[in-house]
PATIDREN-347386 format. One record per residue: residue number from 1; residue in one letter; x, y, z of N, C-alpha, C in turn. Coordinates in steps of 0.1 Angstrom, whole numbers. Layout:
<nodes>
   nr  rest  neast  nnorth    nup  caeast  canorth   caup  ceast  cnorth    cup
  NUM     A      X       Y      Z       X        Y      Z      X       Y      Z
...
</nodes>
This chain:
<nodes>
   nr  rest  neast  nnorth    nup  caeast  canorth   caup  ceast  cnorth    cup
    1     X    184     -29    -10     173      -21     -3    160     -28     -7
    2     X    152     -31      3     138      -37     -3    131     -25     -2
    3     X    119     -28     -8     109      -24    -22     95     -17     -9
    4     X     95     -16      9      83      -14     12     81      -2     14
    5     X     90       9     16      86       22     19     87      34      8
    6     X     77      36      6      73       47     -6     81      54    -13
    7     X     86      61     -6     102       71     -3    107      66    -11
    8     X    113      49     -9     126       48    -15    125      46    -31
    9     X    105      43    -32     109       41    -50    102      49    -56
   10     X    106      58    -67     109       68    -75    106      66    -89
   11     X    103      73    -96     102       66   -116    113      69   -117
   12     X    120      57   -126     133       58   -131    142      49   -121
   13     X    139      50   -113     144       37   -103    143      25   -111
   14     X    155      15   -110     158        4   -116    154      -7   -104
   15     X    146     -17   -111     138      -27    -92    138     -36   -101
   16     X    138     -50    -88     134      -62    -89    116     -61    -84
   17     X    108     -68    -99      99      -71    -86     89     -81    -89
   18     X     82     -84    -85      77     -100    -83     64     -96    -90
   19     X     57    -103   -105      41     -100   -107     32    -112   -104
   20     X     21    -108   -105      13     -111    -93     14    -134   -104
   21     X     16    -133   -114      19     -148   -113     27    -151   -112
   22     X     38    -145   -107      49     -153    -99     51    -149    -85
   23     X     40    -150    -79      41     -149    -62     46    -160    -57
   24     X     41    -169    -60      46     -184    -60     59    -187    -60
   25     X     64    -188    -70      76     -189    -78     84    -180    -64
   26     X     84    -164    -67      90     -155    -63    101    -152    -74
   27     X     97    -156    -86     110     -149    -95    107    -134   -100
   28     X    119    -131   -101     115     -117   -101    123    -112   -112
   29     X    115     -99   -119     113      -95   -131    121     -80   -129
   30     X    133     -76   -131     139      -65   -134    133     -48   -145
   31     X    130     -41   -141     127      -31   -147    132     -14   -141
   32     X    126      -9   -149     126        7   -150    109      14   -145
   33     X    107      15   -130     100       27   -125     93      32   -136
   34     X     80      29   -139      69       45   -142     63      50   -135
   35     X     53      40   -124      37       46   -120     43      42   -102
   36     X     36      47   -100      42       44    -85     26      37    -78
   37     X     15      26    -74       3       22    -75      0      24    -65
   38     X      7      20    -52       4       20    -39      7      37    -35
   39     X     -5      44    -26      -7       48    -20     -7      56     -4
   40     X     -4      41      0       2       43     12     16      47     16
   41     X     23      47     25      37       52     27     46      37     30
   42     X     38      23     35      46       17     36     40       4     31
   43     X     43      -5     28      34      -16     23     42     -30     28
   44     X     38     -38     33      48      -53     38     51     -60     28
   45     X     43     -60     16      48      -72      1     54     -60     -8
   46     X     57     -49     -3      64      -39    -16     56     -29    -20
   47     X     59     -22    -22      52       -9    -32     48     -12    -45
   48     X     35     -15    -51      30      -16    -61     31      -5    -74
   49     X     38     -13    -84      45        1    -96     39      -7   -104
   50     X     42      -2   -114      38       -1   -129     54       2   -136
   51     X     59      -8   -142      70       -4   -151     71       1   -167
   52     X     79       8   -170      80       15   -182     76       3   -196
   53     X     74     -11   -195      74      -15   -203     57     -20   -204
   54     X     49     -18   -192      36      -21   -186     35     -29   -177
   55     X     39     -35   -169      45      -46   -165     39     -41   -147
   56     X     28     -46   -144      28      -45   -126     29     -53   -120
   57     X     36     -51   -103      38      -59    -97     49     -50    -84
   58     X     49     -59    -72      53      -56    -63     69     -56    -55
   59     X     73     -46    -56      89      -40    -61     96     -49    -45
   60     X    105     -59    -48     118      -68    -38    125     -59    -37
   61     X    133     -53    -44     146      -49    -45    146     -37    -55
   62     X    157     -28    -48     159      -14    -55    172     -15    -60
   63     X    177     -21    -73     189      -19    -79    197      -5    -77
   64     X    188       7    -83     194       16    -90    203      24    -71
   65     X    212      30    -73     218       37    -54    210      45    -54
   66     X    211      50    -41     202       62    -41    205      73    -47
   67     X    200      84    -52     203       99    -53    205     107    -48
</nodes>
């Protein structure tokens, strides 16, 4: 499931997601959901989070299933 509609990510959600120095690259950095940044309901590069370890950047992929 990719990372652009609000809805699907959650704190505690487990995501892939790309920070802002590896746009380029596009490697992506695995975490745990805290802050949810983006505001809007849908975003085209991902929903901007904040992960439990500090870590921001804009969420590819939603590991965790849904609930």
């Amino acid at each position: 499931m990719n990372g652009q509609n609000r809805k699907d990510v959650v704190p505690g959600k487990e995501v892939n997601i790309v920070l802002k120095q590896d746009q380029r690259s596009g490697k992506l950095t695995r975490g745990i959901v805290k802050d949810l940044l983006t505001n809007s309901p849908t975003h085209p590069h991902g929903i901007k989070v904040r992960l439990t370890d500090g870590q921001v950047g804009r969420v590819k992929e939603i590991i965790s299933p849904s609930n």
